[in-house]
N, C-alpha and C positions, 0 to 999 in steps of 0.2 A: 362185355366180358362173359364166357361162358362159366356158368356155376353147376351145381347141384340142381337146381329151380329152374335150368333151362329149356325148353320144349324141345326137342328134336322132333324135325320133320325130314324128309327123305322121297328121294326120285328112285323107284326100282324098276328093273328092266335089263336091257342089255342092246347094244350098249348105251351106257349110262354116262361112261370118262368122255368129257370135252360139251357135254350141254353147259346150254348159258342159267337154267332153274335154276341152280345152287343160287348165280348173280343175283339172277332176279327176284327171287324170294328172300334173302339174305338184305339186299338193298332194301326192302321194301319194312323188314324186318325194322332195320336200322332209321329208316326214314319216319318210322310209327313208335318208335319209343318198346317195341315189343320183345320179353325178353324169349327169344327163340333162334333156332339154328337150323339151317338145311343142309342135307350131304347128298350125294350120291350113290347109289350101294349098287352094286350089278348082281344079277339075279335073273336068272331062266326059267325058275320053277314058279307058277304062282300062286299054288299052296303054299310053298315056304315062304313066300312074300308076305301072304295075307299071316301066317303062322308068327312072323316073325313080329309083324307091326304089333301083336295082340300079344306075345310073348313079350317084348322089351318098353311097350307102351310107348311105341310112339305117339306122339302128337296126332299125326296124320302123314299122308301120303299121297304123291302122283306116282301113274303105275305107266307104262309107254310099252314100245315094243319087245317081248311077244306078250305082255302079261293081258295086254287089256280083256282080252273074251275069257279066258282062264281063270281068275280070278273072282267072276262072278259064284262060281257056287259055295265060294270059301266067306262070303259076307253075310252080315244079318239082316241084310233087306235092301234095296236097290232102289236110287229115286225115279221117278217118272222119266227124267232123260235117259238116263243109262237103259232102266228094263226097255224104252221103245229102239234105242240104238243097237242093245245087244251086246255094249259094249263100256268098261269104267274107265277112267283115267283118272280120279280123283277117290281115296280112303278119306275119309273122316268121321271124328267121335258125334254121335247123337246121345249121350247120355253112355249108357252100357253098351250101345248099338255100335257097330262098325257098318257104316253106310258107302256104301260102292258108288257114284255119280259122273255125271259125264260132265265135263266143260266146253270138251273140244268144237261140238257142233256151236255152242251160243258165241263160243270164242272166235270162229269162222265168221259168224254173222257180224259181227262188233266190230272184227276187222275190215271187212267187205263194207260196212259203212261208214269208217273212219276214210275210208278212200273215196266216199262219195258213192257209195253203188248198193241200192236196195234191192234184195233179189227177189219181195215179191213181187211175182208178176213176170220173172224171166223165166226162158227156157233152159234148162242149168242138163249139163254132161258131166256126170261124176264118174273118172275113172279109178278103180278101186275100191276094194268092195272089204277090204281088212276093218281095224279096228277104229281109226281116224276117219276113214273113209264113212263110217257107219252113223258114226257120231255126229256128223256133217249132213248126213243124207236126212237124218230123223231130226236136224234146226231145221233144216231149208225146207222141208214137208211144212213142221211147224209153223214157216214164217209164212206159209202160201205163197209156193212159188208157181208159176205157171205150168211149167212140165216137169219132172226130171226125170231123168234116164240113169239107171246105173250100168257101166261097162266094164267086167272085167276078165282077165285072163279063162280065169274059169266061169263059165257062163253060168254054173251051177250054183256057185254063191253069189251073183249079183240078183240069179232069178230068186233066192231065200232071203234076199235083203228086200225085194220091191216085194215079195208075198207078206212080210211082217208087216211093213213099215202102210201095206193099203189097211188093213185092221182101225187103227188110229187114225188113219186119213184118208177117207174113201171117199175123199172130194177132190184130191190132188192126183191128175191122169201123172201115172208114174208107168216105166218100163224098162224091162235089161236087158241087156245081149251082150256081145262080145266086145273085149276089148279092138277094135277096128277103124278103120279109116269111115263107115257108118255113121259110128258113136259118134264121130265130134263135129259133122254137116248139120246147119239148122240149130246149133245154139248160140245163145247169147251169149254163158258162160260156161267156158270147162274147167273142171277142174284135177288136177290132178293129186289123187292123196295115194298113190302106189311108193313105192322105192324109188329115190333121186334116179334119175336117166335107166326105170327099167326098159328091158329092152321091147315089150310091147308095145310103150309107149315112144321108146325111140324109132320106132319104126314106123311108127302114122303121118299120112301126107297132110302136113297141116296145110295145104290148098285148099283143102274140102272145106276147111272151116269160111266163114262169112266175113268178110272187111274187119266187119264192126263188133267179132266175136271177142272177149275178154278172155285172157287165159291166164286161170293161177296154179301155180302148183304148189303144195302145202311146204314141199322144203324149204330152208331155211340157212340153210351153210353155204360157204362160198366153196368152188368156184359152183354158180349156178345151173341145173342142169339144162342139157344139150337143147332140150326142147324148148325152153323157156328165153333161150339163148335165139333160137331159131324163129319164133313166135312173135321177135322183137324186131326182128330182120324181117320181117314180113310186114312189118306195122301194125301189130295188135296193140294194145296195151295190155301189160307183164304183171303180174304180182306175184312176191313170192310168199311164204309161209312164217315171216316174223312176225305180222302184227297177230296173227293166228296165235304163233306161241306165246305173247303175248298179251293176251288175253285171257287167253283159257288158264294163263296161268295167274293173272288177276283175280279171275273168277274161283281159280282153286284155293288163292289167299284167304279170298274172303268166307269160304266154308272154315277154314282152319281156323281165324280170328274174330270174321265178324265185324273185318275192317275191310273195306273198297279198299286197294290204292289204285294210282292214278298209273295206267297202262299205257298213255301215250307218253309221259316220261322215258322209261325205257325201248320206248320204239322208235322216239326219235334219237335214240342214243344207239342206235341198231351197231355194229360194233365191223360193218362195211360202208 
């Protein structure tokens, strides 16, 4: 039952209506005995996000599309994932602190092994170079992965994403180009963290790709997209982007409480 003494936490972003967060935080809530609540709030601006959480005291926060890079200069200090990503997905309290933090990339990794597949040591194609994209790119540096390549539409922010991300890791051969039929010859795994069936992804011959190439794409809704559809017809092995959300969003629980819970629960309860 919600009282006076209840935490309010909150997913901001746009859009916001029809995520499964609310569920999965709310269950997770209810499952730990904890007295708190999650909602959804839509929101474009991400001053007035970060304004708002420190105005009405929320609890804490997950921040999604567009806010995640915007939102950085409105916080009191950023963890080592976020400032090497570029990028938050996760508000929470440190004391007086509002802490910006990234989940999304170690959440990607947790997923990728819950499936059986360690990525260091693979040649990994990340196309997309936004806010998910970034978060992804600075775990899989992290975990030592053999090569990665970032590809995206604008060649100009993948090349700003591989120039940060060599600083922290100048042992990891990284590179970026365009988003292209190039991009995705010669890897292990690609991964897609753009917009469900964007159209420079729907356009790539996935022949280039190699038998044995693994192809995820971080979306997560049904009907799945075109390429992932296609990828599967071709005999790749598919993943899409639940056990991703997740995760990341286990991992964001546990900055809020202080409590793990158990992420495969919800995933295998995935809701297709």
């Amino acid at each position: 039952m919600i009282t006076g003494a209840t935490r309010v936490f909150a997913l901001l972003g746009s859009p916001v209506q029809g995520s499964p967060s609310p569920q999965l935080h709310n269950g997770w809530f209810d499952a730990h005995g904890i007295d708190g609540v999650y909602v959804a709030l839509p929101t474009t601006d991400p001053q007035a996000a970060v304004a708002a959480v420190r105005g009405v005291q929320l609890a804490g926060a997950n921040v999604t599309v567009p806010l995640k890079e915007g939102v950085i200069p409105h916080v009191d200090r950023l963890t080592e994932a976020a400032r090497i990503a570029g990028a938050v997905n996760v508000l929470w309290w440190d004391g007086p602190q509002l802490v910006g933090d990234n989940t999304d990339g170690e959440g990607f990794v947790l997923a990728l092994r819950e499936e059986g597949i360690d990525p260091s040591g693979l040649a990994i194609t990340l196309l997309g170079a936004g806010g998910a994209g970034r978060g992804i790119a600075a775990a899989l540096a992290r975990h030592g992965v053999a090569r990665l390549h970032v590809a995206n539409r604008t060649s100009a922010r993948a090349d700003a994403l591989v120039s940060e991300l060599a600083i922290p890791f100048p042992s990891i051969p990284l590179s970026a180009g365009p988003l292209d039929d190039a991009a995705i010859a010669d890897a292990d795994l690609v991964i897609v963290a753009t917009l469900p069936d964007a159209p420079a992804v729907r356009s790539l011959d996935l022949g280039r790709m190699g038998t044995s190439t693994i192809w995820a794409d971080i979306a997560y809704r049904t009907p799945e997209p075109a390429t992932s559809t296609e990828a599967r017809r071709r005999g790749h092995r598919v993943l899409d982007g639940w056990g991703m959300l997740c995760w990341q969003a286990a991992l964001a629980f546990e900055r809020f409480t202080s409590t793990r819970p158990d992420a495969r629960i919800p995933r295998a309860a995935r809701p297709w």
